[in-house]
C-alpha positions as CSV (number, residue, x, y, z in Angstrom):
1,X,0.0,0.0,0.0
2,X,1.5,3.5,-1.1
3,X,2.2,5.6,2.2
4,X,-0.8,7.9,3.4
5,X,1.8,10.8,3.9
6,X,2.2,11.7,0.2
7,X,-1.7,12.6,0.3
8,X,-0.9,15.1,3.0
9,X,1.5,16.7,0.4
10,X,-1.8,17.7,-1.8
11,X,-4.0,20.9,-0.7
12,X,-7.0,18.5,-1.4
13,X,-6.4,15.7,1.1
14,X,-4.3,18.1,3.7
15,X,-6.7,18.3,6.8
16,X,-7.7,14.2,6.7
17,X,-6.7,12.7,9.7
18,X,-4.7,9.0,9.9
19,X,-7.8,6.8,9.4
20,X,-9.4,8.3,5.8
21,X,-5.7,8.9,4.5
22,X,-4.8,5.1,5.5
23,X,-8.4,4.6,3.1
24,X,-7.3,6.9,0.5
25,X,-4.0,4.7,0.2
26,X,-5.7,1.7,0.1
27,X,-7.8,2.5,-3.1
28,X,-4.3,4.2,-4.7
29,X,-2.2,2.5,-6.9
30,X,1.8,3.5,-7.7
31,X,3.1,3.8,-11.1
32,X,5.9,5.3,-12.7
33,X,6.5,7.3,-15.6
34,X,9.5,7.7,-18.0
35,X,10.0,11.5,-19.6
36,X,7.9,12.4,-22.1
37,X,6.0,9.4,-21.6
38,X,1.9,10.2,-22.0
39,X,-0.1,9.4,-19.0
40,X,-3.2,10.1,-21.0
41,X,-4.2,11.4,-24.2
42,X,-7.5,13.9,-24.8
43,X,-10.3,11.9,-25.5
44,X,-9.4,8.9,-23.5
45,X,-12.2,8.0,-20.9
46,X,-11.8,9.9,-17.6
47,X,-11.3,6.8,-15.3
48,X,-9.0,7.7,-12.4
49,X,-7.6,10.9,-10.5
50,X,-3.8,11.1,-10.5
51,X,-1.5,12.7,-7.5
52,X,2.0,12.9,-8.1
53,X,4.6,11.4,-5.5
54,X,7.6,13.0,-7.4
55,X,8.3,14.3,-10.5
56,X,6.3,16.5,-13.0
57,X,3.7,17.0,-15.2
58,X,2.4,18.7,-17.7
59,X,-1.3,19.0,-19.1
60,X,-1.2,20.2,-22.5
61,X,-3.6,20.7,-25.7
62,X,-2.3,20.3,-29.1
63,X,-4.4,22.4,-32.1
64,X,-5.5,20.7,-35.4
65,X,-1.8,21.3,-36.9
66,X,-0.4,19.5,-34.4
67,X,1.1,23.0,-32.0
68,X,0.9,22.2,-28.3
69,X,0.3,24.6,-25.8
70,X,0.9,23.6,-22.0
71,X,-2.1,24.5,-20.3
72,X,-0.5,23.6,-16.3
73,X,2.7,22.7,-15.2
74,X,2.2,20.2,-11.8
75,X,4.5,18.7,-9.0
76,X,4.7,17.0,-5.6
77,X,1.6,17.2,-4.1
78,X,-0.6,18.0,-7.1
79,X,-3.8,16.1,-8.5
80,X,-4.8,16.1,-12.1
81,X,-7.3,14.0,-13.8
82,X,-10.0,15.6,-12.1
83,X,-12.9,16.9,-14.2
84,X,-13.5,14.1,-16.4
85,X,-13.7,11.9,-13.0
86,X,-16.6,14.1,-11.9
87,X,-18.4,14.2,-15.3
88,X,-17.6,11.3,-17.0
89,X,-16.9,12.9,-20.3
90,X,-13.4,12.2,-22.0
91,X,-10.2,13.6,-20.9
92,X,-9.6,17.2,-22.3
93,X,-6.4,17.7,-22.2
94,X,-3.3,15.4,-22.3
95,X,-0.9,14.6,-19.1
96,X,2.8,14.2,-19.6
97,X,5.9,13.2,-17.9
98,X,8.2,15.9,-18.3
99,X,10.2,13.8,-16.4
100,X,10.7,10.7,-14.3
101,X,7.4,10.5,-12.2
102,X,5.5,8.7,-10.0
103,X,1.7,8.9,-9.8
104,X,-0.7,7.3,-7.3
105,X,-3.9,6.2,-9.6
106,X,-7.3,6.3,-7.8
107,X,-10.0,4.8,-9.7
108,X,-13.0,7.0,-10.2
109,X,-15.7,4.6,-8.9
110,X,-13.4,4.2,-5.8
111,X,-12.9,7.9,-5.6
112,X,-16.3,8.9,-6.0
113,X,-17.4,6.6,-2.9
114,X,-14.4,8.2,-0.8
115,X,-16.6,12.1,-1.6
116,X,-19.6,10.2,-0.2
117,X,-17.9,9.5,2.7
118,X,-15.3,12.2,3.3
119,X,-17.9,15.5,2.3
120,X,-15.3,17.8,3.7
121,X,-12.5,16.9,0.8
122,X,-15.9,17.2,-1.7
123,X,-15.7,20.8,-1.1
124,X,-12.0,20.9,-0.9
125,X,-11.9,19.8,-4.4
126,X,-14.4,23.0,-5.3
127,X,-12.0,25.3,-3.8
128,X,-9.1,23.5,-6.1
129,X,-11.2,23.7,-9.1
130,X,-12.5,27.6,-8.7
131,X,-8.8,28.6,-8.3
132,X,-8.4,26.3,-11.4
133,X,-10.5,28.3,-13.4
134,X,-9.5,31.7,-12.3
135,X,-6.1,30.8,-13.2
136,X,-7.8,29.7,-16.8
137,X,-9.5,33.2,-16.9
138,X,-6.0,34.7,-15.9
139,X,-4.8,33.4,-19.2
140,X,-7.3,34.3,-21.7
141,X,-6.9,37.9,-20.2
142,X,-3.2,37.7,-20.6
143,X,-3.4,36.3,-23.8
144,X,-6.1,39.4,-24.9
145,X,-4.2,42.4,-23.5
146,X,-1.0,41.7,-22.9
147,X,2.1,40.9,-25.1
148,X,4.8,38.5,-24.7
149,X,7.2,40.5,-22.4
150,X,3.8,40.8,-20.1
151,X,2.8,37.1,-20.4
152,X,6.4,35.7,-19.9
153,X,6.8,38.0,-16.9
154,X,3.7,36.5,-15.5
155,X,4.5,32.8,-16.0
156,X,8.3,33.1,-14.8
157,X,6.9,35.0,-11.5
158,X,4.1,31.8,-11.2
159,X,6.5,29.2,-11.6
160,X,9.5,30.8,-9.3
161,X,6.7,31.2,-6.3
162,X,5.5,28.2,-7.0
163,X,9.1,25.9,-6.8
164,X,10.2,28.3,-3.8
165,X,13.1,30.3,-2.5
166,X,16.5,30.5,-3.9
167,X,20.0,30.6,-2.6
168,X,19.6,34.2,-0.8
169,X,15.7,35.6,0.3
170,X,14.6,37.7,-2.0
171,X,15.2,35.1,-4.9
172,X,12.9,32.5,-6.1
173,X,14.1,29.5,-8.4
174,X,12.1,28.8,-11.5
175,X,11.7,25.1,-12.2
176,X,14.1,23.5,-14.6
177,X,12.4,23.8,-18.6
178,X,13.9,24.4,-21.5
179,X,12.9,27.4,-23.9
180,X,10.5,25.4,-26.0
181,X,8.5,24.6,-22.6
182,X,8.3,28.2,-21.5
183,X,7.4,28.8,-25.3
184,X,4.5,26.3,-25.1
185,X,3.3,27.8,-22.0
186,X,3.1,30.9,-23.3
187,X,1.7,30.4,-26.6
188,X,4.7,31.6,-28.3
189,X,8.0,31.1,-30.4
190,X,11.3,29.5,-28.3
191,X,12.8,32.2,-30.6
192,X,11.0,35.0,-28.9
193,X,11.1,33.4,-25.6
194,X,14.4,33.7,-26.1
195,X,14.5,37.5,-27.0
196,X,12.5,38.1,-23.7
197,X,14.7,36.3,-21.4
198,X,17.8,38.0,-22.6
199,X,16.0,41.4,-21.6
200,X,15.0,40.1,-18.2
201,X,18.6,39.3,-17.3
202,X,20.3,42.5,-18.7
203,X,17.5,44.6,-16.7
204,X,18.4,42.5,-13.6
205,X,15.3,41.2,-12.7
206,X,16.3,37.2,-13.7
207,X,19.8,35.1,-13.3
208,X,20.8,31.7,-15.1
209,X,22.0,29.7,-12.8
210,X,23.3,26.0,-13.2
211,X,20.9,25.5,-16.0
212,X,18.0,27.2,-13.8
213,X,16.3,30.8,-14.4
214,X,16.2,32.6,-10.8
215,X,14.0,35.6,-10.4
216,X,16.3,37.9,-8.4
217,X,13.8,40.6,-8.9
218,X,10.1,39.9,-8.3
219,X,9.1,43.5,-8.2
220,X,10.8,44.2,-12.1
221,X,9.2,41.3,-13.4
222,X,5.8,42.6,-11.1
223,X,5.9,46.2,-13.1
224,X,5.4,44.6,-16.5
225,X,2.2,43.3,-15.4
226,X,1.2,47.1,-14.3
């Protein structure tokens, strides 16, 4: 049985005490996933809710000509999976390794039975999925009135609060992507990512460092957004 502790890790599952995390566990399978391997593809049927142990994942849409654009970018702690669990429509989105992962797998019938008994984590999952679709409306705003310097600024200052604090306080480590991620996140060119990030770091406001983009100044990055 997969430890109850890595449940604790997700904002959906925090406040359960020993008994319905032991519960949760049981009805949880492990498996791991290689990079770039596809956890699911949209369309599939919406069968299980994923959290990750370790590792990454992306959920991404491709167009009709085949462009992908990363919708979320999800670690340690994070569930994914979810709406197509609760309406039993086909995935809508596709969920990828980015890199070596691990996933506990709850199937839905089994995860819908744990909402009937756990209501509390029912309206847990409401809270997860309103901030869900803010973020959502966040990006068709973004993508409306601002330009790429404004939409990159926004993303690199998501993902560096999001991974955490850097080698001195007032710097935040970005997660570790290459241009063509940050250029499917934002609906761009690697090219132009590429322009952007080379402004950021001559105005001071980010730092490469060991392969990693640090934001050494949150409030620069803050006054494109203004």
């Amino acid at each position: 049985m997969p430890d109850p502790a890595v449940f604790q890790q997700s904002p959906l599952f925090a406040h359960l005490s020993a008994g319905p995390l032991a519960r949760l566990a049981a009805l949880a399978q492990a498996r791991r996933y290689a990079k770039d391997q596809v956890i699911f593809s949209e369309g599939d049927p919406g069968s299980a809710l994923y959290t990750i142990v370790k590792g990454r994942i992306k959920i991404a849409r491709s167009s009709l000509d085949g462009k992908e654009r990363t919708i979320a970018l999800l670690g340690r702690g994070d569930f994914f999976g979810e709406l197509a669990l609760l309406d039993g429509d086909p995935r809508s989105a596709d969920a990828i390794a980015v890199e070596a992962s691990e996933v506990l797998i709850v199937p839905r019938e089994a995860f819908r039975g744990f909402l009937l008994e756990h209501p509390q984590v029912a309206m847990d999952l409401l809270v997860v999925l309103s901030r869900r679709l803010r973020r959502t409306s966040q990006i068709v705003h973004d993508a409306a009135f601002f330009d790429v310097r404004g939409r990159l600024a926004r993303l690199l200052l998501e993902l560096a609060q999001a991974e955490g604090q850097g080698a001195s306080a007032d710097s935040l480590v970005c997660p570790l992507l290459t241009q063509a991620e940050l250029a499917n996140m934002v609906g761009v060119t690697r090219e132009s990512i590429n322009k952007w990030l080379r402004v950021f770091v001559q105005q001071g406001a980010i730092a490469r460092r060991r392969g990693r983009l640090v934001v050494t100044d949150p409030e620069s990055l803050e006054r494109e957004l203004a």
